[in-house]
N, C-alpha and C positions, 0 to 999 in steps of 0.2 A: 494543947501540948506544946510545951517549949524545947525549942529545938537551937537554941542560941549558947554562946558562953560570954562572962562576961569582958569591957572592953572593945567589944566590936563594932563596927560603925552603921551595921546595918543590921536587924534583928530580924529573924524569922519564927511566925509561929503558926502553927495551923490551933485557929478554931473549928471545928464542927468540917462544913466544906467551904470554911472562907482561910485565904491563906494573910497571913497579915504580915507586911512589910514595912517594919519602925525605924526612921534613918536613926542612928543614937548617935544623934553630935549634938545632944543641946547645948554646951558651952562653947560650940562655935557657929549657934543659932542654926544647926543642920544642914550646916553649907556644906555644898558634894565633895565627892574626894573619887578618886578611882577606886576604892572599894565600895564606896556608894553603887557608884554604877555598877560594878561588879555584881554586887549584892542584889541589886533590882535585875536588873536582868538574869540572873540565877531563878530568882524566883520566878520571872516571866515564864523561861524555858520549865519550869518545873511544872509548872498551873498547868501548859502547857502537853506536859507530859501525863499528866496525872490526873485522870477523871473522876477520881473523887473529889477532885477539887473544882468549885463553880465560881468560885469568883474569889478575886484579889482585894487587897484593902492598903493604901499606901499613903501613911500617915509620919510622924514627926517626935520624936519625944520631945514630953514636959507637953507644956502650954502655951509656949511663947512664940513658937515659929514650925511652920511646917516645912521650910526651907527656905534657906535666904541667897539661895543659887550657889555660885562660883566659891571655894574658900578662898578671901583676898590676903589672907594670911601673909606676911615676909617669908619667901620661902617655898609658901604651896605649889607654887611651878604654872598657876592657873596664868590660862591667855598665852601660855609660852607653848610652841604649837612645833612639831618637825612639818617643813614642806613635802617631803616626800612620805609621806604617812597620807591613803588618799581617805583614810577615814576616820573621825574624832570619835573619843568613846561615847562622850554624849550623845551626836547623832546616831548612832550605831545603838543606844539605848531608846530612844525615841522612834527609830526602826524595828525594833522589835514589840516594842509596847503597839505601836500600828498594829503590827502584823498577828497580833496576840488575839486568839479563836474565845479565851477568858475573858467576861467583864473584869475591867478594874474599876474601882472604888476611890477619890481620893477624902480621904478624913483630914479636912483643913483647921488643922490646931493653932494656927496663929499667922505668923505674918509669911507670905508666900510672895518670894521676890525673883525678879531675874529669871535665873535656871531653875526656881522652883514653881513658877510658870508654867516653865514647860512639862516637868511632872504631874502639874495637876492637870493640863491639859492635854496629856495625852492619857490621862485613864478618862473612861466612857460617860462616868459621873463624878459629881463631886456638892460634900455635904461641909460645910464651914460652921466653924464660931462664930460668933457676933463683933467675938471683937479683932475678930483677923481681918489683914490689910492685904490687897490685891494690886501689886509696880512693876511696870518694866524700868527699873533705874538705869540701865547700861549708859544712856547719852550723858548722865552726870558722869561719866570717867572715861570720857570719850568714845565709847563703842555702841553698839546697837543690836538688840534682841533677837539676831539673826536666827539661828536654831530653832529657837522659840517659838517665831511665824509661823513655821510649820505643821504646829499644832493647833496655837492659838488661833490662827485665823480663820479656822472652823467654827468657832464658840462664841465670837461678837461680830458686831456690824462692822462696818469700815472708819465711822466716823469714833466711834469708841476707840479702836483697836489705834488709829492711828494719832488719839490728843493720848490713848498713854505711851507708846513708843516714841513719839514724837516729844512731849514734856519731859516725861520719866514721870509725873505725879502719880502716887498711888491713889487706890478709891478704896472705899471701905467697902466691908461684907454687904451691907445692902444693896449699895450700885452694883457691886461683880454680881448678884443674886437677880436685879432689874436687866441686866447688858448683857445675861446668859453664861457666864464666867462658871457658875456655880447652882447647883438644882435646888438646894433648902442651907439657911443661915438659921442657926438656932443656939440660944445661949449656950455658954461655957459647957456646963453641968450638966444639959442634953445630947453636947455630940455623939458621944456611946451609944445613948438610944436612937438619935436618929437615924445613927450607919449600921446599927443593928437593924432595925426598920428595914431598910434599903436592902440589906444583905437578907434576909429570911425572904421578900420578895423576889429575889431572883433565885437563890436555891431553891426555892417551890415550883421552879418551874421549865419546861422542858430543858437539859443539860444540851439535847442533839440540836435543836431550835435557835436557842441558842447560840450555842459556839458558828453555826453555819450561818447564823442570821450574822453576828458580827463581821463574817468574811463577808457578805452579802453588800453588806453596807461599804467597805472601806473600799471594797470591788467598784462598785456604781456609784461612786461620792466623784470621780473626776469623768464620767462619762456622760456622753448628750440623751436627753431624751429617752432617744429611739435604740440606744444603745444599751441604754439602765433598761430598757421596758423589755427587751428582746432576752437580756443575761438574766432577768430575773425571773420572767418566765418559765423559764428551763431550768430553773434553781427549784421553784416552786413543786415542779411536777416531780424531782427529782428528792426533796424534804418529804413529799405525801407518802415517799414508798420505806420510808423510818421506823422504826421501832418504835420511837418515840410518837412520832405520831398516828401509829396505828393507835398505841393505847389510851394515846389523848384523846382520839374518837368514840374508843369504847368506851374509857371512863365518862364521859359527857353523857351518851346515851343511857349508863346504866346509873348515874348520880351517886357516881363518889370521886373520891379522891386519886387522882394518877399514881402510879408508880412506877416510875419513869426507867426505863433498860438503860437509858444513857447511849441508844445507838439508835 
């Protein structure tokens, strides 16, 4: 179902229960804009809002770039910042993508640079082209993929994460697929099927589970130990008493197929 008009920089469409979010700036390789972000986090808050919907899909038009960050456009205003603004919209986008109870999806169509980094890094998976390229370039024009980190530094080592901030060199879709950047690379002509793949396994399967296991995780990702083992405990006993998982129990004993209340 499309739900977009044409002109716009950022497209929305619901398949099935996956919501799909297309930056449309391929002539300026899909570089953000303030309705970019607008646009994604619109969506975030909707997925959000909306249980029929299981999962996000956040992709690029055309073929050539799935983002190429910042617009450096004469004019775009990018990098020009108010000091007394205590929050950027991009952080504030990547805050919300955190905080989001929906998988998201990213469908890496082509070259994913800079601030597009951080998009594909802050959805939960990500399925690439073969022939898409993976750079922090910022130190080529004197800055550095600050924002970025924040996401990124979840998804590689340190020794990775820091020859590409540190260079700016990009690596290609098989290195980001070897250094964790990315779950499956697969030619051109298969991304569809692949993020379709991706996407039919997670709609199959508990909605309540799910969205609570996502908080679960972003909850215990900065806590010790004893800390994650004690919060998740209490998580656990408190999932068993679900709607959801009542019928995943029973459907297991009786040998068919769940059908999920979604509570």
């Amino acid at each position: 179902m499309s739900e977009h008009t044409a002109g716009e920089d950022l497209l929305t469409e619901k398949r099935g229960h996956a919501l799909w979010l297309t930056i449309n700036r391929e002539e300026r390789r899909n570089a953000m804009n303030p309705a970019v972000f607008a646009g994604i986090r619109a969506g975030i808050e909707r997925a959000n809002a909306e249980p029929d919907i299981r999962v996000i899909v956040l992709t690029g038009a055309g073929s050539k770039a799935f983002c190429a960050g910042a617009d450096l456009a004469r004019g775009s205003g990018a990098f020009q910042y108010d000091p007394a603004v205590p929050h950027l919209d991009y952080a504030d986008l990547l805050r919300h993508a955190w905080s989001c109870t929906t998988p998201l999806i990213a469908r890496v169509n082509g070259h994913c640079l800079a601030g597009g980094m951080g998009l594909m890094g802050m959805c939960d998976m990500a399925v690439a082209a073969d022939h898409a390229t993976f750079g922090l370039p910022e130190v080529k024009i004197g800055l550095f993929p600050a924002q970025v980190l924040s996401v990124v530094q979840y998804l590689v080592g340190a020794r990775s994460l820091a020859e590409m901030c540190i260079t700016g060199e990009p690596v290609d879709a098989q290195r980001a697929e070897r250094i964790g950047l990315v779950n499956y690379v697969v030619p051109g002509w298969e991304l569809d099927a692949r993020t379709d793949w991706l996407i039919e396994r997670v709609v199959g399967k508990s909605p309540t589970a799910i969205r609570k296991g996502k908080a679960m995780m972003r909850a215990a990702a900065d806590m010790t130990f004893e800390q994650a083992i004690s919060f998740l405990e209490s998580q656990i006993m408190t999932l068993a008493l679900t709607e959801d998982a009542k019928e995943g129990r029973a459907s297991f004993i009786e040998k068919r197929a769940p059908n999920w209340p979604g509570r």
